[in-house]
Every structure is written in structure tokens, then in C-alpha cells.
C-alpha positions, 0 to 999 in steps of 0.5 A, a space after each residue: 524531867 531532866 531528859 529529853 523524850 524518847 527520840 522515837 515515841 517523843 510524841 507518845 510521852 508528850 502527849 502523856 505528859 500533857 494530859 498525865 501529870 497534874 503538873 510538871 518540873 524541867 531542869 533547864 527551858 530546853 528540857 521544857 521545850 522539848 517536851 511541850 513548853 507545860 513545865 515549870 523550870 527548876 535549874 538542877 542546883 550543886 552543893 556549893 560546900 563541895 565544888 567551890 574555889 581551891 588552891 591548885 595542890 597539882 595532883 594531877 601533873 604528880 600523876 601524869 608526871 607534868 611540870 607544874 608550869 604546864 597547863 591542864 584542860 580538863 575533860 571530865 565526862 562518862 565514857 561515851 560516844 556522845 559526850 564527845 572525846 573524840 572530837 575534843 581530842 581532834 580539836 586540841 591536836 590543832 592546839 597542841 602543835 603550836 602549844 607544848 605545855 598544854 595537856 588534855 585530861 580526859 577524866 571519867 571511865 565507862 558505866 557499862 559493859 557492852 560491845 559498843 562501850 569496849 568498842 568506843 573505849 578502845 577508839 578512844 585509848 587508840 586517839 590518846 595514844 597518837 595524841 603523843 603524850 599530850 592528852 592524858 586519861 585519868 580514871 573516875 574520880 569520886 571525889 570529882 570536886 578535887 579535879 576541876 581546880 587542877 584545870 586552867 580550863 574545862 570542857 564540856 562537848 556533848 554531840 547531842 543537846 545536853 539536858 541541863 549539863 551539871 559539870 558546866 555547873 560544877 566548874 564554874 561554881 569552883 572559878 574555872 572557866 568554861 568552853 561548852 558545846 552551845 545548844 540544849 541546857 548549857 546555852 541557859 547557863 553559861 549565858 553570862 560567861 564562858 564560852 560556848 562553842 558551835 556543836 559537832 564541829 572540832 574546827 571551830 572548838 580549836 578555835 575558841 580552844 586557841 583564843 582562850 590558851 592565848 589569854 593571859 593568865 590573870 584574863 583566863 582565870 578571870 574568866 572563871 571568876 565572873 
């Protein structure tokens, strides 16, 4: 199981689920609870070989034209209305005002071509564009394990409870610190470290934003260490 049931005939599969299968598997205790509490839980795991520690080599600032002074927070996630861009963007905006060497990049692009996708995709370029150069997109990356040691920090917003959320996985298994949104999957992994930020409120995300840019160097890269 490594989704929640449908929200409509969530009562239907948990029935099935109880009386179907001989037993069950969830990747994360929340993905069990939601469907009964009768699963056993198998953390989703990564390959360690592939996402681990690296040298910064600043491809992304070569990119986006940024002094490798500047600090990155990346956003890695498919572009959807859910994963929660949007209000990412509208908290770091109360970050960028004070702090002009920090950028946002959003990483990732849509999965299917629909009406809703286009219409989203088009929201979010019109953000990034009043973001006035301070948050940046930059397109699927295949090789995803190469983005998360360009960032000083990464995170992880989905407005409705994550599953499990492997990225939060991904980043800290390559030392980089993490803010996620604290509900659902993400509140079992980072329960030793990082932060996790109140859900569907950028107020609050700003905040946590704030406190971690203001940590010195050492202390924030630490964080990810941990």
C-alpha cells in the first residue's frame, strides 16, 4: 500500500482490504492507519549508492546565471496543484525581501496533459515571474541525485497528507537539510531532524524558512548531517 484509499470509496477498500488479502504491507504507519490499522509497515527504502553526500560542482547557479555565494533552496516535486508550489513561492517571498542572496528552485515538470495541468502550469510560471527573479524553474532532472547537493536547503509542501514522501528520503540520505509539511508520512521520517512546518499555512512555512536561513553555515549544514 503506498497510497491512501480513494477519498470517496475509502470505506469500500477498507473493507476489502480486511477481508481480501491474506496480509498487507504500508510504507509508512499513516499509510496503515488509513486503511484500518491491519498492515504491516515496510518503510519505502532508496539506494544509497545513488543519493549520498557530494561536493557542491554549482551547476545549477551555472544555470540560472547565480554567484556561487548565493544560497539555493530547492524544490524538487511533479508539477501539481497538491505538492504545493504555490504556497512555497508565497512563503519564501517573505524571505526574499530581507534576504537577496537566497533563490528558490522549483525542479520538476508536469506528468500529464490536461486542462487542469496547463491551467496550474500557467499559475505557477505567472508566480514565478512576480517573484522577480528570485525563485527559478528548472525542468525534470533524470538524474535527480545530482540536484539535492546544489541546495543549502529542501522542501517538501504537499497540501494534503504525504504517503510516505521519498524526497524527504532522498535529501537527507545526501546530508541536506530538510522543512516538510508535518502531517501524514513525512512526521515518521523526520522525526529525528529536520523541520516540519504547520500544513497549508505559508505563514508559518516563512517562519521556519527564516529561522533555518539565519543559522549559521556550519549549524544548517549540520542539520542535515544529523
Amino acid at each position: 500500500l503506498h497510497e491512501y484509499p480513494p477519498a470517496t470509496t475509502g470505506a469500500v477498500w477498507r473493507l476489502l482490504g480486511r477481508h481480501g488479502p491474506d496480509a498487507m504491507i504500508a510504507n509508512s504507519a499513516a499509510t496503515a492507519r488509513a486503511w484500518g490499522g491491519h498492515s504491516t509497515v515496510v518503510p519505502n527504502g532508496i539506494d544509497l549508492d545513488r543519493f549520498r553526500p557530494r561536493a557542491r560542482s554549482y551547476w545549477i547557479h551555472d544555470r540560472l546565471g547565480l554567484p556561487h555565494t548565493d544560497r539555493l533552496i530547492g524544490m524538487p516535486a511533479v508539477f501539481a496543484r497538491w505538492k504545493g508550489q504555490l504556497e512555497v513561492i508565497e512563503a519564501f517571498s517573505v524571505v526574499a525581501a530581507r534576504l537577496s542572496d537566497v533563490h528558490l528552485v522549483v525542479v520538476g515538470g508536469s506528468i500529464y496533459d490536461t486542462v487542469a495541468e496547463r491551467e496550474y502550469a500557467a499559475e505557477l510560471d505567472a508566480a514565478v515571474r512576480r517573484a522577480a527573479g528570485n525563485v527559478h524553474v528548472v525542468p525534470f532532472q533524470p538524474k535527480i541525485e545530482l540536484v539535492y547537493p546544489e541546495c543549502d536547503l529542501v522542501v517538501h509542501y504537499s497540501l494534503r497528507p504525504e504517503p510516505f514522501g521519498r524526497v524527504i528520503l532522498e535529501a537527507m540520505a545526501s546530508a541536506v537539510p530538510m522543512i516538510a509539511a508535518g502531517e501524514g508520512g513525512p512526521v515518521e521520517i523526520l522525526a529525528q531532524g529536520g523541520w516540519l512546518a504547520p500544513p497549508r499555512n505559508p505563514a508559518a512555512l516563512a517562519e521556519i524558512l527564516r529561522s533555518a536561513l539565519d543559522l549559521p553555515p556550519d549549524r544548517l549544514d549540520a542539520m542535515g548531517q544529523d
